[in-house]
C-alpha positions in Angstrom: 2.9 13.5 9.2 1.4 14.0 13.1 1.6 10.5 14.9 0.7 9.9 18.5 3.2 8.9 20.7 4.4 5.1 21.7 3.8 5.2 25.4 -0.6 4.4 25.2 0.6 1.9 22.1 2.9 0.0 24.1 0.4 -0.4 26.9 -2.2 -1.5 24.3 -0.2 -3.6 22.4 1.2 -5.5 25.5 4.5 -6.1 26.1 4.8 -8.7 23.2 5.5 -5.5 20.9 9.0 -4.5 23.2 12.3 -5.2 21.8 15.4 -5.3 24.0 17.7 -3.3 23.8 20.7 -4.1 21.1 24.5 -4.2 21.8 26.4 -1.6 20.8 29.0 -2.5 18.3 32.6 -3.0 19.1 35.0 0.0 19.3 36.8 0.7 16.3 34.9 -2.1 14.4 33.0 -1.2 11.0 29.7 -2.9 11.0 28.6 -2.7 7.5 26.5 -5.4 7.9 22.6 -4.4 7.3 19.6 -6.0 9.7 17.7 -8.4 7.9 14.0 -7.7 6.9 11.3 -7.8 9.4 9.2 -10.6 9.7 5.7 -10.5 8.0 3.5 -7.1 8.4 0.2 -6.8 8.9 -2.9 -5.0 10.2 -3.5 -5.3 13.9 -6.6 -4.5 15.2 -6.2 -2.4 18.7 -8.0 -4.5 21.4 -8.8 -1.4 23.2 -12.4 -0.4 24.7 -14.7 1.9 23.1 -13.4 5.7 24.1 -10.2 5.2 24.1 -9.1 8.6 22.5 -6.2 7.5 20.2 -8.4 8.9 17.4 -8.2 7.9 13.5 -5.3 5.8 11.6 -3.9 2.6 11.6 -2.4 0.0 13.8 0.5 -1.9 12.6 2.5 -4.9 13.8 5.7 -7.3 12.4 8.4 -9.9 13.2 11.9 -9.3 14.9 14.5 -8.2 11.8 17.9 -9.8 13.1 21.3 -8.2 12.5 24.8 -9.2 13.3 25.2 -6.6 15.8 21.7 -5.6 17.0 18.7 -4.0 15.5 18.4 -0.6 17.2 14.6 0.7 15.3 12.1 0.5 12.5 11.3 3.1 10.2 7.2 2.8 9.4 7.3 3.9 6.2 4.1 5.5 3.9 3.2 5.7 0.5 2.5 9.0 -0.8 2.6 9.6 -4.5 4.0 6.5 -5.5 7.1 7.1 -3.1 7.6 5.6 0.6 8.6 8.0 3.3 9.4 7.5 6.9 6.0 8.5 9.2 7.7 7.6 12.3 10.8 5.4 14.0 10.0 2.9 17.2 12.2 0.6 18.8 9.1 -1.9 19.0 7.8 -4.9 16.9 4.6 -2.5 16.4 2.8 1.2 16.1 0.1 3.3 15.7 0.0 6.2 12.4 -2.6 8.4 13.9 -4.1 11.5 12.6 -5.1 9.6 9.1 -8.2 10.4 7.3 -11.7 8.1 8.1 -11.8 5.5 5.4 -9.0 6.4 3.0 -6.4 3.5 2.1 -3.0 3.7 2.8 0.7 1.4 2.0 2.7 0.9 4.5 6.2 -0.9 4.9 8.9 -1.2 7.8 12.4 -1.1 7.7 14.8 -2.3 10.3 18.1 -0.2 10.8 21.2 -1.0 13.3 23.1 1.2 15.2 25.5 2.0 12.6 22.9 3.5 10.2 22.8 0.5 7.9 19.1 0.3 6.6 18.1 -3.7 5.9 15.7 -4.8 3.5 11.6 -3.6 3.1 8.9 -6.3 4.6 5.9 -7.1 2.7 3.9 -3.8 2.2 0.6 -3.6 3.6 -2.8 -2.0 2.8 -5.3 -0.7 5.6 -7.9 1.5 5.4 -7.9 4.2 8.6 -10.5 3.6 11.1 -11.5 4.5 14.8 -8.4 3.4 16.9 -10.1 1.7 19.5 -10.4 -1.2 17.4 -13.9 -1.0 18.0 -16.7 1.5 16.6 -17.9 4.0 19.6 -20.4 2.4 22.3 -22.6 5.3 20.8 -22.7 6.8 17.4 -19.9 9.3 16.8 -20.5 12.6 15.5 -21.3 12.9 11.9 -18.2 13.9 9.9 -17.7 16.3 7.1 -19.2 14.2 4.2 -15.8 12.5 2.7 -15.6 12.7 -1.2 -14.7 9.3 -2.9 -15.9 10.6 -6.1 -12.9 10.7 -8.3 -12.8 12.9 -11.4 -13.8 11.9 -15.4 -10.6 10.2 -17.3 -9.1 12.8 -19.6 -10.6 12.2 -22.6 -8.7 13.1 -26.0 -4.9 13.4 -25.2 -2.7 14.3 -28.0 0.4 15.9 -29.2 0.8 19.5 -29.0 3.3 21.2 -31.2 5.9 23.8 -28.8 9.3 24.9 -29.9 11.4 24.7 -26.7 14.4 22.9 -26.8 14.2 19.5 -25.0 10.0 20.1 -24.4 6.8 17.8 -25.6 3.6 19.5 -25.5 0.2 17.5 -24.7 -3.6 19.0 -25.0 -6.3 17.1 -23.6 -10.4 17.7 -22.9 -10.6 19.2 -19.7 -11.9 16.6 -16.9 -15.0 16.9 -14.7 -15.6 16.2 -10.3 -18.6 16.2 -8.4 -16.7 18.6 -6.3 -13.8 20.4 -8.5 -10.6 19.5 -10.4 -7.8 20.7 -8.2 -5.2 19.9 -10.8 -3.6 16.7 -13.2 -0.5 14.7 -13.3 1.4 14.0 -16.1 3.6 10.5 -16.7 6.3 9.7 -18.9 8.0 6.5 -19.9 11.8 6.8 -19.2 14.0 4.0 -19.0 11.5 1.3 -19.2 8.9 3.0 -16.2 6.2 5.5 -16.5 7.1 7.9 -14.1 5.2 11.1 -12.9 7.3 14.2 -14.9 7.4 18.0 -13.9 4.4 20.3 -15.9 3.2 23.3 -16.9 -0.4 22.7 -17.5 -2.7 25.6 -18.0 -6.7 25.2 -18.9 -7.7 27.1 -22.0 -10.9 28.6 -22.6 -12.3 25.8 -25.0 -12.4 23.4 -22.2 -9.0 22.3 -23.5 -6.1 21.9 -21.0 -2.5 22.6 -22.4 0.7 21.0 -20.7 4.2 21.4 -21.6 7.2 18.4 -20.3 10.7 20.2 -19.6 14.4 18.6 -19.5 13.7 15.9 -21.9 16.3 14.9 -24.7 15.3 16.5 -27.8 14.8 13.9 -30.5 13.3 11.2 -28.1 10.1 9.7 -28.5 8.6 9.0 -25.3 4.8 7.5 -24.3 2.3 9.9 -22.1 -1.0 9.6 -20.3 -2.4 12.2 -17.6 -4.6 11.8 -14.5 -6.9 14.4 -12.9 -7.2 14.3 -9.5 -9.5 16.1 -6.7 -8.4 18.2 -3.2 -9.6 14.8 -1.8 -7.2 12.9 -3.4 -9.2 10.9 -5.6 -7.7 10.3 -8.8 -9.0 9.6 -12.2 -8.7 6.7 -14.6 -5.6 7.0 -17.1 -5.8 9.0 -20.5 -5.3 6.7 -23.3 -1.2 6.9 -24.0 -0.1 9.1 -26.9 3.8 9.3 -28.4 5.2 12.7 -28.6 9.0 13.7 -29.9 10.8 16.3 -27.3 11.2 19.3 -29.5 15.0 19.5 -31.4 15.4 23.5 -31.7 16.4 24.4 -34.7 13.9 21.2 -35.8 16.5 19.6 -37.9 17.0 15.6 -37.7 18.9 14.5 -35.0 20.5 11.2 -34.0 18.3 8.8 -31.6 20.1 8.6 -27.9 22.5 6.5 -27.9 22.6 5.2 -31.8 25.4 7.3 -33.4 22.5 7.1 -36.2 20.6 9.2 -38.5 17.4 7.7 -38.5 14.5 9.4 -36.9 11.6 7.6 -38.7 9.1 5.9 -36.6 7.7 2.4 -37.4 4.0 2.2 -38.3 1.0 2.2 -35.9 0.1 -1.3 -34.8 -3.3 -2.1 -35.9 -5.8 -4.6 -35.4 -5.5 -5.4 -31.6 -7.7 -8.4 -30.7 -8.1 -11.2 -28.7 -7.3 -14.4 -30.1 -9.7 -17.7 -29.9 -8.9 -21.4 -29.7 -6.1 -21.3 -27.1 -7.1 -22.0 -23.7 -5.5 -19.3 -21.0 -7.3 -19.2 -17.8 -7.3 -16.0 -16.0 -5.6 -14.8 -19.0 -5.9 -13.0 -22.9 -4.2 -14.2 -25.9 -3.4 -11.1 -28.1 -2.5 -10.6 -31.0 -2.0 -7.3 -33.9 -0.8 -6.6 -37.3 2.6 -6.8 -38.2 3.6 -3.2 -38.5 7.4 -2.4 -41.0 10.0 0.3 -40.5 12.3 2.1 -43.0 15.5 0.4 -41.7 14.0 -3.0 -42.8 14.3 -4.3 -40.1 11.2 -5.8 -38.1 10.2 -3.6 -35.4 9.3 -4.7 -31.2 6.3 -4.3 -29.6 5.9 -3.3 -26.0 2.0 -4.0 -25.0 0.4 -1.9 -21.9 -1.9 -2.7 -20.1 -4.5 0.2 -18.4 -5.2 0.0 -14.5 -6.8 1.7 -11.8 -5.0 5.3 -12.2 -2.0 4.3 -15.1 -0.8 1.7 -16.7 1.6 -2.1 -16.6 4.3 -3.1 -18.9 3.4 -6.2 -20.3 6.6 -6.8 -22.0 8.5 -6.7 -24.8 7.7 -9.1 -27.8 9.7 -9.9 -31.2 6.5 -11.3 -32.6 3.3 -9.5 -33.3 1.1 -11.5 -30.0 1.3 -12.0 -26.5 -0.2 -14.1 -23.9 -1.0 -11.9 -20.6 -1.7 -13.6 -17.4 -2.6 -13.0 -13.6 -5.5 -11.8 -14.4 -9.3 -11.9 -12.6 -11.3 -14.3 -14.9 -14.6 -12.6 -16.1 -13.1 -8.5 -16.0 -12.5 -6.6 -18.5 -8.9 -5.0 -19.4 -7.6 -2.3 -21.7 -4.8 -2.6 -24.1 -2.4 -0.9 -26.2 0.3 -1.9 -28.3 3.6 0.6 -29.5 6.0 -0.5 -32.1 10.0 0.4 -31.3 12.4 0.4 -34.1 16.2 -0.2 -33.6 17.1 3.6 -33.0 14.7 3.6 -30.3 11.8 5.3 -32.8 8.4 4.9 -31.5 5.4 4.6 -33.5 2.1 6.0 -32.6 0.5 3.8 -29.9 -2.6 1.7 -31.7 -6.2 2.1 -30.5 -7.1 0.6 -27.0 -8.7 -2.7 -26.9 -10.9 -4.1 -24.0 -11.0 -7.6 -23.9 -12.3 -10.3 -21.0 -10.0 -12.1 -19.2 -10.7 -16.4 -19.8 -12.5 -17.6 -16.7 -10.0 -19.5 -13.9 -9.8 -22.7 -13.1 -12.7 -23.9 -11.1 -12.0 -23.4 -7.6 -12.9 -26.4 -4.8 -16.4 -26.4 -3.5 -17.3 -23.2 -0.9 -19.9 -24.0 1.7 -20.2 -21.0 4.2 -22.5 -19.6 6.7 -23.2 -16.2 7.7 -24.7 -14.4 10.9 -25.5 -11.3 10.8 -27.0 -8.6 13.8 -27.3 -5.4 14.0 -27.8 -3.0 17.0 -29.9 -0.2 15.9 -30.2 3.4 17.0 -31.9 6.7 16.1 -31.0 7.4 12.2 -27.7 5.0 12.6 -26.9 1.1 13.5 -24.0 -1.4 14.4 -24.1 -4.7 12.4 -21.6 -7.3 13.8 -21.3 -9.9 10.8 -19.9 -13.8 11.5 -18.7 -15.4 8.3 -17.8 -19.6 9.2 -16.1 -21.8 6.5 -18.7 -24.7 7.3 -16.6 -26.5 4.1 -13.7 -28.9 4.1 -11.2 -26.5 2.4 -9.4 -23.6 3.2 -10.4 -20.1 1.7 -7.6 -18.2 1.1 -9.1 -14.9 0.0 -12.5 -13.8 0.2 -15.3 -11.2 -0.6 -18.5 -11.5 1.3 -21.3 -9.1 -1.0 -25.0 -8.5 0.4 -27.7 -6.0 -0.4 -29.1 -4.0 1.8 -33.4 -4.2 1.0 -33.7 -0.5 1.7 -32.6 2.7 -0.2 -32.3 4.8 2.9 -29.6 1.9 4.7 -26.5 3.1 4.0 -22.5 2.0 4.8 -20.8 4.8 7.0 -17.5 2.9 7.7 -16.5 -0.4 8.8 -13.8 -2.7 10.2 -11.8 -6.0 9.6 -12.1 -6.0 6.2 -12.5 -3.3 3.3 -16.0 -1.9 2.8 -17.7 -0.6 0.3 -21.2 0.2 -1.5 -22.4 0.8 -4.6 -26.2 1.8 -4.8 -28.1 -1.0 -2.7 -24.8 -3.3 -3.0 -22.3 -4.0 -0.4 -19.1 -6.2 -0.4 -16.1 -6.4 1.9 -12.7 -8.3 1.4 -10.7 -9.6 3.4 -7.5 -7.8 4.9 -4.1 -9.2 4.8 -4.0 -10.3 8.3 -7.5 -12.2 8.2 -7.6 -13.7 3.8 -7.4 -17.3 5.3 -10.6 -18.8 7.0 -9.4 -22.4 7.8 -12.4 -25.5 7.7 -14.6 -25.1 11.1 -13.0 -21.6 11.5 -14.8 -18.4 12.4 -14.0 -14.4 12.0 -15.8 -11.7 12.5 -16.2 -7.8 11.1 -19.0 -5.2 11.5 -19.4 -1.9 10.6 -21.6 1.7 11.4 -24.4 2.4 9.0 -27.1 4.9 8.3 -30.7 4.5 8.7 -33.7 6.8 8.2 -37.0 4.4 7.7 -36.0 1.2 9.5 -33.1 -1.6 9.3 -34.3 -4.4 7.7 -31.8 -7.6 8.0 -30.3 -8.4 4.0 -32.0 -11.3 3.1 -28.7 -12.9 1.4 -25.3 -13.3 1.9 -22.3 -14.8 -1.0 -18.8 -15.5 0.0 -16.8 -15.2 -2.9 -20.3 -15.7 -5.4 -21.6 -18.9 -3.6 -24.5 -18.5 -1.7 -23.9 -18.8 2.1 -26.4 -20.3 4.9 
């Protein structure tokens, strides 16, 4: 990836970001000894003026790591595809990734390394959205950019087995997916050694709106667990498929022992049925679930493993003896997906049972919120500048917070914002906070803004709710 160079970040930074220089280590002495991990990372807004010309990405900043020797750099690691990679290596305590795209999210970590190579632990990972790098939006409105799509593409719908006879292969077919813009392609995931992970593909679309894949260099005889995710050229990616089990092909397709059992038996346990939520037992920001009790041929009683659908897969939940489980650390009042697989001893897997949606139990009431919320906004021809001032007039700390407004006409629209995660849906607007600014201290004050679109007037919203209480 492009970055900008460190010389303009140092001088923005200040020289709070420079770290001296480290001793080398002693001749003939083996340091094997890695750095420690750096202190906490976060999102640092450049305090630069308007015009500045660093362009579009994200400013980063973090503790000292300490090593026995001397730290000699930090690797500022990305996340692409579920896998960190180094974007670029300073010897400060912060740095700019430039050349990112306006408004798309991205995870970052650091890593500190000494002069003998050694490599310390991660920090905390971060997520920031890439903005202007001024710090500030443009004393004037910028030119318009190439409309970005955030429209991700339809969940494919109808994943199954496919029946293939290569040695060590599983075929899928699913419906093909739809985009506002195009399909550019889907990625299939496997679950391998207690992980999904993404899996090499052939996937070809048929003429029946049906899309075929074939998975190589699996172990013929397994079971393993599938979904698939569409994506877009933007990057946008679709929901999960629903899972589906499907046996890598055994050519000739004689039984064959399971991996690792030195047995014969190759005979699934039953489908789990009846998924449900249970009632009387009180689990805030939580489900209580619970299924029929499913037998295999061995006699012996089966485990379940339950799953759990998010954003673009899905989360383990466990392992259970017993046909319930209790899933927590969830948002009260949302709605999740699950579905249950049986595993016999051999390491058989049954079909996985129908997904379930169920509503998380609301949390524990949280302490009285009492806020207050200015809002002005600087208005142009066909655009505007709000600056928005959210106080914590109560007598509590709030650590974590969503401000939400609606904006009273169709034609106001967000463009892209700052200090905190933006977003709309129709006439709705919310931001959250970002790492560096979730706590707003009693008497405390923080401000965020961003650029907007308007084309018959900007009327001021008429009301403001931090975290759904209703702010002065």
């Amino acid at each position: 990836m492009p970055v900008k160079g460190l010389r303009p970040v140092a001088a923005i930074l200040g020289a709070g970001l420079a770290l001296a220089a480290s001793a080398a280590p002693a001749v003939g002495a083996a340091d094997t000894t890695p750095p420690s991990a750096p202190g906490t990372l976060f999102h640092c807004p450049l305090p630069a003026a308007p015009g500045s010309g660093l362009g579009i990405g994200v400013s980063l900043c973090w503790g000292a790591a300490t090593d026995d020797v001397g730290v000699t750099g930090y690797d500022v690691q990305i996340k692409q595809d579920g896998v960190f990679t180094t974007a670029r290596t300073t010897t400060g305590i912060g740095s700019i990734i430039s050349d990112l795209t306006l408004g798309q999210s991205y995870t970052f970590r650091v890593v500190a390394r000494d002069a003998a190579g050694n490599a310390g632990p991660a920090s905390n990972q971060v997520t920031a959205t890439a903005n202007y790098l001024s710090g500030m939006p443009p004393s004037s409105p910028p030119p318009s950019p190439s409309p970005l799509d955030r429209t991700p593409p339809t969940r494919p719908e109808g994943l199954g087995p496919y029946s293939v006879f290569v040695n060590g292969a599983a075929g899928l077919t699913w419906t093909k997916s739809s985009d506002d813009v195009a399909v550019s392609g889907y990625d299939v995931y496997a679950w391998i050694d207690g992980a999904f992970s993404r899996v090499p593909a052939r996937v070809s679309a048929q003429a029946d709106d049906k899309v075929l894949a074939i998975v190589g260099d699996l172990t013929p005889g397994r079971d393993y667990l599938f979904y698939v995710v569409a994506k877009d050229a933007a990057g946008n990616l679709s929901a999960p498929s629903d899972l589906v089990r499907q046996r890598a092909m055994v050519e000739p397709p004689v039984a064959s022992p399971s991996p690792g059992t030195g047995t014969t038996d190759t005979t699934p346990p039953g489908t789990p049925t009846g998924l449900s939520a249970g009632g009387g037992l009180p689990v805030p920001g939580g489900i209580f679930l619970s299924w029929n009790t499913v037998s295999d041929d061995s006699g012996v009683p089966p485990r379940y493993d339950l799953f759990r659908r998010t954003d673009h897969g899905y989360a383990y939940e466990g392992e259970n003896a017993t046909p319930r489980d209790i899933v927590t650390g969830l948002e009260g009042g949302k709605s999740y997906t699950f579905q249950v697989v049986a595993r016999d001893a051999a390491g058989n897997l049954s079909n996985p049972s129908a997904p379930y949606t169920a509503v998380a139990q609301p949390e524990e009431e949280e302490p009285a919120l009492s806020c207050d919320v200015s809002y002005t906004a600087h208005t142009w021809p066909g655009g505007f500048l709000a600056n928005v001032q959210i106080t914590n007039t109560g007598t509590t700390a709030v650590d974590g917070w969503k401000l939400a407004f609606s904006f009273p006409l169709t034609t106001q629209r967000l463009d892209y914002g700052f200090s905190a995660v933006w977003k709309q849906t129709g006439s709705e607007v919310t931001a959250e906070n970002a790492a560096w600014n979730k706590t707003i201290k009693p008497g405390q004050s923080l401000y965020i803004g961003f650029n907007g679109i308007q084309t018959a007037g900007n009327p001021t919203p008429a009301a403001f709710t931090l975290n759904g209480t209703t702010c002065s």
